[in-house]
Each structure stands twice: as structure tokens, then as C-alpha cells.
C-alpha positions as CSV (number, residue, x, y, z in Angstrom):
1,X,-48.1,-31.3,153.4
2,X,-50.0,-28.4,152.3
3,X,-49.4,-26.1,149.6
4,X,-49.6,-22.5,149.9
5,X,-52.6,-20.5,148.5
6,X,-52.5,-19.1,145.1
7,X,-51.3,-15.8,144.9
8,X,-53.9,-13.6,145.4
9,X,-53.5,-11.4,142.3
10,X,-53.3,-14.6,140.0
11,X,-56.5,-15.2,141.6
12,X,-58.3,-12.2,140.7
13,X,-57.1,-12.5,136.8
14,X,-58.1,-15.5,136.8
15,X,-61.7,-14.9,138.2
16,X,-62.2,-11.4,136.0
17,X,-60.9,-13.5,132.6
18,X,-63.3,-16.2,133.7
19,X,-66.2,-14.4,134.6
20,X,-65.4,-12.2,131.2
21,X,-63.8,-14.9,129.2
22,X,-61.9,-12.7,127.5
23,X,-58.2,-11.8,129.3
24,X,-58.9,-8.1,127.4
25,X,-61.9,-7.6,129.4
26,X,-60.4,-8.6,132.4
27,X,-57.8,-6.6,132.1
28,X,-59.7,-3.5,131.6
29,X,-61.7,-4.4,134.8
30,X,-58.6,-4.5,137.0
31,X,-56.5,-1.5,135.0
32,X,-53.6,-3.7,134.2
33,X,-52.7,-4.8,131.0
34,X,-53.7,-7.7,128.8
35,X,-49.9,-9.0,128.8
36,X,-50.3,-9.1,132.8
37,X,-53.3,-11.4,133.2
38,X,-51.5,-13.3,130.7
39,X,-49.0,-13.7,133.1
40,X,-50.7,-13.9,136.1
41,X,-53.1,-16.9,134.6
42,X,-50.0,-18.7,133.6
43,X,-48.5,-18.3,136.7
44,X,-51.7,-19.8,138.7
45,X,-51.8,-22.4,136.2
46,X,-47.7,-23.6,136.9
47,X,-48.7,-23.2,141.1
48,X,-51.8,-25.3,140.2
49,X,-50.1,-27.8,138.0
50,X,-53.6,-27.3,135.7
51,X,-54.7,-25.7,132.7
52,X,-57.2,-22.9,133.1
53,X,-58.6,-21.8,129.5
54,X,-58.7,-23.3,125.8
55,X,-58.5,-21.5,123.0
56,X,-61.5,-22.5,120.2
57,X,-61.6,-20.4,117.7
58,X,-60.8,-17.0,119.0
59,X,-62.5,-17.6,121.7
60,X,-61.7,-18.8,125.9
61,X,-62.7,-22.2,127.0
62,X,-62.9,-22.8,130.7
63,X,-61.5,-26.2,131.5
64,X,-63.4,-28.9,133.5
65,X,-61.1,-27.7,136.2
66,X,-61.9,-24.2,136.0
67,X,-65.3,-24.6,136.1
68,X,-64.8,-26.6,139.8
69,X,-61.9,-23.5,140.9
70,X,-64.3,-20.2,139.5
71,X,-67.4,-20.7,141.7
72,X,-64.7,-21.0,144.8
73,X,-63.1,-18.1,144.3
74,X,-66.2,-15.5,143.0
75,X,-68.0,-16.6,146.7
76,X,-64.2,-16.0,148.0
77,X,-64.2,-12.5,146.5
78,X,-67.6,-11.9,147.1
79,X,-66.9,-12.4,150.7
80,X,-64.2,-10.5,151.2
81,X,-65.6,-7.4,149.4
82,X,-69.0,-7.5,151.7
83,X,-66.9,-7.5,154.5
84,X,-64.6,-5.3,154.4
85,X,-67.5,-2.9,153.1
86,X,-68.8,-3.4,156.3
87,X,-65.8,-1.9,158.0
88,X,-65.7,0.8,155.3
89,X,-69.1,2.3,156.1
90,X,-69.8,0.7,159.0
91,X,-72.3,-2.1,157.9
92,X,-75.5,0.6,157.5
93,X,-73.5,3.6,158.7
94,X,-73.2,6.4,156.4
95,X,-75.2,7.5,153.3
96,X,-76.4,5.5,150.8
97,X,-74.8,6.5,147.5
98,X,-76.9,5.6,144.4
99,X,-75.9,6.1,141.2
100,X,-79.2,7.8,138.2
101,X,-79.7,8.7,135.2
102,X,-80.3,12.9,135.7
103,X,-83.8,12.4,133.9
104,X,-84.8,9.9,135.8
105,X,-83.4,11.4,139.3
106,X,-85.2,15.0,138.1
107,X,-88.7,13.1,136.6
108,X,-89.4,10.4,138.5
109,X,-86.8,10.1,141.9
110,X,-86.3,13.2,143.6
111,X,-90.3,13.9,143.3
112,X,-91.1,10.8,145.6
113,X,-87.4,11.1,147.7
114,X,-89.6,12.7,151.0
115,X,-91.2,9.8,151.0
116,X,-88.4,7.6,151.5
117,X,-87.4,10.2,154.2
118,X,-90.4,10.2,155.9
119,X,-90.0,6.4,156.1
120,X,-86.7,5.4,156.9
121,X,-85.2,8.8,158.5
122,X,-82.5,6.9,159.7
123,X,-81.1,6.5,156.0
124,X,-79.8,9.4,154.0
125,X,-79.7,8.7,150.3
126,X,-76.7,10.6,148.1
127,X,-77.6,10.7,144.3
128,X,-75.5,10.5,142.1
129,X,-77.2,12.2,138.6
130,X,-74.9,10.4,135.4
131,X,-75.5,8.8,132.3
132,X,-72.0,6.8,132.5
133,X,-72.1,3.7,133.4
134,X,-71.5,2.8,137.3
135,X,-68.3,0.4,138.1
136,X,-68.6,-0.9,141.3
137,X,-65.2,-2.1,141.9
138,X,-64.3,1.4,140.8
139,X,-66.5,3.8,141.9
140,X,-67.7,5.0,145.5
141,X,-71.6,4.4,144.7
142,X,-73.8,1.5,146.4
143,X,-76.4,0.6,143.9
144,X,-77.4,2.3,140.8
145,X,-80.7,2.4,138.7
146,X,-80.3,2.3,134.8
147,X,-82.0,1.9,131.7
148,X,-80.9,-0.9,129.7
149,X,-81.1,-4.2,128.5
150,X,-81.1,-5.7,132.1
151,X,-78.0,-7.9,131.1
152,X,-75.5,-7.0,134.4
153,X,-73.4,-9.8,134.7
154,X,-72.0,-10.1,138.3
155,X,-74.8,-7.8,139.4
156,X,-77.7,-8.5,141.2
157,X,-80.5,-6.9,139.2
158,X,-84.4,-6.1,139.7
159,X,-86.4,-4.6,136.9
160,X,-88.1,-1.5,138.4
161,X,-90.8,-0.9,135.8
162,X,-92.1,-1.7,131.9
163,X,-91.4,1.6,130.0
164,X,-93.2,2.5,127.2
165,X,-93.3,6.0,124.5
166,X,-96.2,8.1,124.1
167,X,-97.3,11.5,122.5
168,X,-96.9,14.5,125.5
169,X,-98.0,17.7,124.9
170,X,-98.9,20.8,126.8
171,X,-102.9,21.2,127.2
172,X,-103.0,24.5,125.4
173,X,-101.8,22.7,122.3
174,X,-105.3,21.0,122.4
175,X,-107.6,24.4,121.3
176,X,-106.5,27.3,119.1
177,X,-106.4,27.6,115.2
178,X,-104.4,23.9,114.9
179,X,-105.9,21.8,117.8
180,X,-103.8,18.9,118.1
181,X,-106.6,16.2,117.8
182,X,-104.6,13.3,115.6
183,X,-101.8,12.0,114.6
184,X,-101.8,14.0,111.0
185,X,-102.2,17.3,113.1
186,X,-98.5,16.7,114.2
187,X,-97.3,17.9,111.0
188,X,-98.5,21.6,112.2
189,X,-96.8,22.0,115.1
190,X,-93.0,21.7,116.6
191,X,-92.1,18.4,116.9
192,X,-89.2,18.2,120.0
193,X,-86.3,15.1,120.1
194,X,-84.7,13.5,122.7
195,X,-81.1,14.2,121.6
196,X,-79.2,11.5,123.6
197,X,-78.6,8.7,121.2
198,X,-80.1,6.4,118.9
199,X,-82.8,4.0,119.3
200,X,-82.9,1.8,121.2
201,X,-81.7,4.2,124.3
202,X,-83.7,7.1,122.6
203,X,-87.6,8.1,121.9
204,X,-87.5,8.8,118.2
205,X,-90.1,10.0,116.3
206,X,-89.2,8.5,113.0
207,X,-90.3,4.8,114.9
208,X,-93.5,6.3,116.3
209,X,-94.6,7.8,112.7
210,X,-94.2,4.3,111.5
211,X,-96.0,2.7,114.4
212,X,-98.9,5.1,114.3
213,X,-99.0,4.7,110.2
214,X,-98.7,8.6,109.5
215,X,-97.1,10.1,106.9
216,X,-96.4,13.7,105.5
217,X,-94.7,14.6,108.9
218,X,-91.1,15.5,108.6
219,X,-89.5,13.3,111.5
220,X,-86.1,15.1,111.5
221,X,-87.4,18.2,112.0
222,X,-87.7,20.7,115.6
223,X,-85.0,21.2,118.0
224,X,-83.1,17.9,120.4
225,X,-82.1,18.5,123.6
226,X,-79.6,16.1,125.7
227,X,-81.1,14.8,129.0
228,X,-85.0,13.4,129.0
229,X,-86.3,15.8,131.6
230,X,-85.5,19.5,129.0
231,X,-87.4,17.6,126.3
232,X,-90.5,17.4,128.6
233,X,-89.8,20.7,130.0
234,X,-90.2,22.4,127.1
235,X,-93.5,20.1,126.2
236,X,-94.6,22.0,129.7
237,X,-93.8,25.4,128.4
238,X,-95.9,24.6,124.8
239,X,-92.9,24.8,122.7
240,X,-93.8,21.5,121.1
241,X,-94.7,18.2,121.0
242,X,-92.6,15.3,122.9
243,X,-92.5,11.7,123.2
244,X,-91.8,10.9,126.4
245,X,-91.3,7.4,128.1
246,X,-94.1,6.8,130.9
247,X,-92.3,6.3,134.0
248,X,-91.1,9.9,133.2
249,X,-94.2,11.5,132.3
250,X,-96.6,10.1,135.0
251,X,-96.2,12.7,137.2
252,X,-97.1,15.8,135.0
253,X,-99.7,13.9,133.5
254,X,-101.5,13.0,136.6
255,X,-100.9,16.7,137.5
256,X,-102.5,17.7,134.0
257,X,-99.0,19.8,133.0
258,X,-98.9,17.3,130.2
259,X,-101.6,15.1,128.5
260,X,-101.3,12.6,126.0
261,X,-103.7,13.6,123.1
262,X,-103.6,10.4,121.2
263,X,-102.0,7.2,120.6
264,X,-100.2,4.9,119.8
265,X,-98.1,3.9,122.8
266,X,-94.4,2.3,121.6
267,X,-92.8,-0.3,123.7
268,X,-89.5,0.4,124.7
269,X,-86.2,-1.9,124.0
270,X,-85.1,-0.7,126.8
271,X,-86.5,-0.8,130.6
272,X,-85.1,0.7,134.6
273,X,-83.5,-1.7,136.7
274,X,-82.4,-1.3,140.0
275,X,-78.5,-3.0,140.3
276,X,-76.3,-4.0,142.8
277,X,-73.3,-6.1,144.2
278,X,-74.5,-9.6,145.1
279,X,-72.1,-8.7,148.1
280,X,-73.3,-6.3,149.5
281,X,-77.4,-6.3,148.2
282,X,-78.4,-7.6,151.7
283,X,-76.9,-4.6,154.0
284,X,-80.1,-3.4,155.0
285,X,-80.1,0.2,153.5
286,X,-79.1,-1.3,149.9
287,X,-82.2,-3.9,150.8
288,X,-84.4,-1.3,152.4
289,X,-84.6,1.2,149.6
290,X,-84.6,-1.2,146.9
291,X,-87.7,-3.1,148.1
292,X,-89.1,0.8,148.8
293,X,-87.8,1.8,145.3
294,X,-89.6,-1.7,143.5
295,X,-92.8,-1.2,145.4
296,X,-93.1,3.0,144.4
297,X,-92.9,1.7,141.0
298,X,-95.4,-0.8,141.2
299,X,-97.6,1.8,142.6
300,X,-97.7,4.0,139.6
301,X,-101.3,2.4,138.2
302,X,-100.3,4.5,134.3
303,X,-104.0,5.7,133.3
304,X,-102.3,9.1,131.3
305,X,-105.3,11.7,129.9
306,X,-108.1,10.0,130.5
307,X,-110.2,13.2,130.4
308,X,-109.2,14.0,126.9
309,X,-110.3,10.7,125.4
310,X,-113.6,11.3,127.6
311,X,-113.7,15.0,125.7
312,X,-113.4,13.5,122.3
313,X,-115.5,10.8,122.7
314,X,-118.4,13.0,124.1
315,X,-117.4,15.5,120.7
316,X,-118.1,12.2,118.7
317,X,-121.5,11.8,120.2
318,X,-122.2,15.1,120.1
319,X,-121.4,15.2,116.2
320,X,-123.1,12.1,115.2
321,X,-126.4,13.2,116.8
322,X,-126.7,16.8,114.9
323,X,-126.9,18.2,119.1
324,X,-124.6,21.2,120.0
325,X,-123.0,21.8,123.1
């Protein structure tokens, strides 16, 4: 005779503690407390007639027999939630909801959005600007991009673009009695910080100095501001000089709002990735506008301020022959 199914709560403990191996994390995932995924593994483990997890030094084993039950039940899950999404929005009814960080959205999104439209007017797209972090099981959002380490287990996950720092300024900061013209010439002028954290989620200055071997220039100094997009902003205006990460800036560079007097370029820890439920990355909006998303960034061929290296390299001629302009 067949035995009944599992309990379907015991089920989703035990896949969340699994897929976390840690019943603390699993509890947080499903808002119930640690005591009751306790409970609930130990109650799928008497209807089972198996042990689930080991404890090894402070730490959760998964037993030869979990390892055969957790794939199961994850494509179960999976399943279920991609279906019944379906009937939520329709399969590709309804607006795409993605989830951005505001700096991005304002720098580097919004700017190339009437494309998308112009594309695919069938889709709306709802943006969501936030720096918290999306949880899909949670929160009504269909994909999200965000700047991270790329590590999103459960998630399926495509890495948009390689950031990188760089010097930004406004054009105006170029001539005048303190022409920004190297890296020592920083120590004249207003250096502006991107207030939202430390490194390695923020630009900071202090890194750069070291990278770029300069020293003398105060790298605590000049006013921090709290989303990406004021700090270049202000760069625009000529109230200072910003790094900025490149998928942010290409825009007013290319415009010449911003150029990039010198280098060094700093790699960044951190990188954009475009994330979504394995469940549901196939409905064909989520697919749709991330190919169209992936492709937009390949697209931005990152040549910033080319003219200004031309300018100084024709000053260097110009110098070294005795000839005036």
C-alpha cells in the first residue's frame, strides 16, 4: 500500500534547511522560527523512517538519503511556483516588475528604457529603484539587477557587465589657474565620495591614491553623498572630482558632460548581474528583457575621453619640439 505524501510544510523546511544548511537560515527564509523547522524536519524524518541531517562540528550534514530526497523536492517546488505564477500574472500578462539599484536605474537603465519600448511594446517594465536586497519568495518583483559578488544561490544569474573605477570630472576642471592634468593636481581641487559603504560595494579614493602611487592628497577629505548617481551629478555641476564606476559614467562621457582626465582605471570587487527564479526565468518577458538587457550591455564599446589624451599628447609634441600653437 502506499503511504501518504509528506506533509507539505515538513517539506519546505526541509528543502530551505537543505538548500541553506543551516535550520536558522531557513527559518528566516520562511518567517517561522528555528524551534519550528526543528520540528517540522523531525517530523518528516519519523513519516520517512530516515535521518535527514548530521551534525559535524557545528555544522549540517545532508545524509546519503537527503541528497537522493532534496533534488526531488527543489524541481517539485520549482514547479509549483512557475505555475501558479502563471495564473498570478497570466503567464506574460501584466508588467514586468524589476527590482535596481536607484544609481543604476537613474545612470545607466532609464536612459536606454525607450528602447526596450520601442522594441517590445507589448511589455511594460515597472522599476523598482532600492538598494535592499530583493527576496523573491517575499517580494512582488520578477527579476532584479544587482551589484555584487554574483553568488545567488537558488537564482538564476547572468553577469551584465565588468565594472571598473575611474577619475570623472567636469571639462571645465581641465583649464583655469589649477588645470587638472595629473594625478598630483588632485590635491587642489574637491575631491567628492561615494558615501554608501565600504569597499568593496563603494569607489573610494584612499584605494585609487594607492593604485595610482600618489601621495600628499588627503583621501578623507570633500563632501559623500548616498546614492552613485549625486556623486556624478555634482562632478557635472564642477563641484569636484568623482570616481565613478564605468557602466555609470559611459553615458556622460560619450556626451562630453564628464571626461576622464587621467588614469589609472581600478577593477571593481564587485560587478551587475541580472537575477532571477530558475522558475520562472523562461516566461518570455523575464527572458525577453534579460537577453535585451545582456546584449545593451555588451554594446557599450567603453573608449571614455579619448579627445583629452589626443589633447595632451599633441601638448607633448608640441613641447618637445620648441613649436607653439
Amino acid at each position: 500500500m502506499l503511504r501518504p505524501l509528506p506533509p507539505l510544510n515538513a517539506l519546505r523546511a526541509f528543502e530551505a534547511a537543505a538548500r541553506h544548511l543551516s535550520f536558522t537560515k531557513a527559518a528566516q527564509e520562511l518567517f517561522v522560527t528555528q524551534a519550528a523547522v526543528s520540528h517540522q524536519i523531525k517530523s518528516l524524518e519519523d513519516h520517512l523512517g530516515i535521518q535527514l541531517f548530521r551534525r559535524m562540528n557545528r555544522r549540517l550534514i545532508l545524509t546519503d538519503e537527503a541528497q537522493i530526497l532534496l533534488p526531488a523536492v527543489s524541481k517539485a517546488f520549482d514547479i509549483i511556483k512557475s505555475t501558479t505564477q502563471k495564473l498570478y500574472d497570466g503567464g506574460d500578462r501584466g508588467a514586468l516588475k524589476v527590482s535596481v539599484m536607484p544609481s543604476f536605474a537613474a545612470k545607466w537603465l532609464l536612459p536606454r528604457l525607450p528602447k526596450f519600448r520601442r522594441l517590445h511594446p507589448e511589455i511594460d517594465i515597472l522599476v523598482s529603484a532600492t538598494i535592499s536586497k530583493v527576496n523573491f519568495n517575499r517580494d512582488d518583483v520578477d527579476m532584479a539587477i544587482r551589484f555584487g559578488s554574483g553568488q545567488y544561490p537558488g537564482l538564476q544569474v547572468d553577469q551584465m557587465m565588468k565594472d571598473e573605477s575611474l577619475v570623472v570630472c567636469s571639462p571645465h576642471l581641465l583649464k583655469g589657474p589649477l588645470p587638472l592634468r595629473s594625478p598630483e593636481d588632485l590635491k587642489y581641487h574637491t575631491l567628492l565620495h561615494d558615501d554608501v559603504g565600504e569597499e568593496p560595494f563603494a569607489v573610494n579614493w584612499r584605494r585609487w591614491l594607492q593604485l595610482a602611487g600618489v601621495t600628499g592628497v588627503d583621501p578623507n577629505r570633500g563632501p559623500g553623498y548616498s546614492d552613485s548617481s549625486l556623486i556624478l551629478q555634482a562632478a557635472i555641476e564642477g563641484q569636484g572630482v568623482a570616481l565613478g564606476r564605468t557602466s555609470l559614467t559611459y553615458d556622460d562621457l560619450k556626451a562630453g558632460r564628464l571626461v576622464c582626465p587621467f588614469g589609472p582605471r581600478a577593477p571593481a570587487n564587485y560587478q551587475y548581474y541580472v537575477v532571477s527564479p530558475y522558475s520562472t526565468s523562461e516566461i518570455t518577458k523575464i527572458r525577453v528583457f534579460r537577453e535585451w538587457l545582456l546584449s545593451e550591455a555588451k554594446a557599450d564599446d567603453f573608449v571614455p575621453n579619448i579627445e583629452v589624451d589626443l589633447d595632451r599628447a599633441r601638448e607633448r609634441k608640441l613641447l618637445s619640439s620648441g613649436e607653439t600653437s
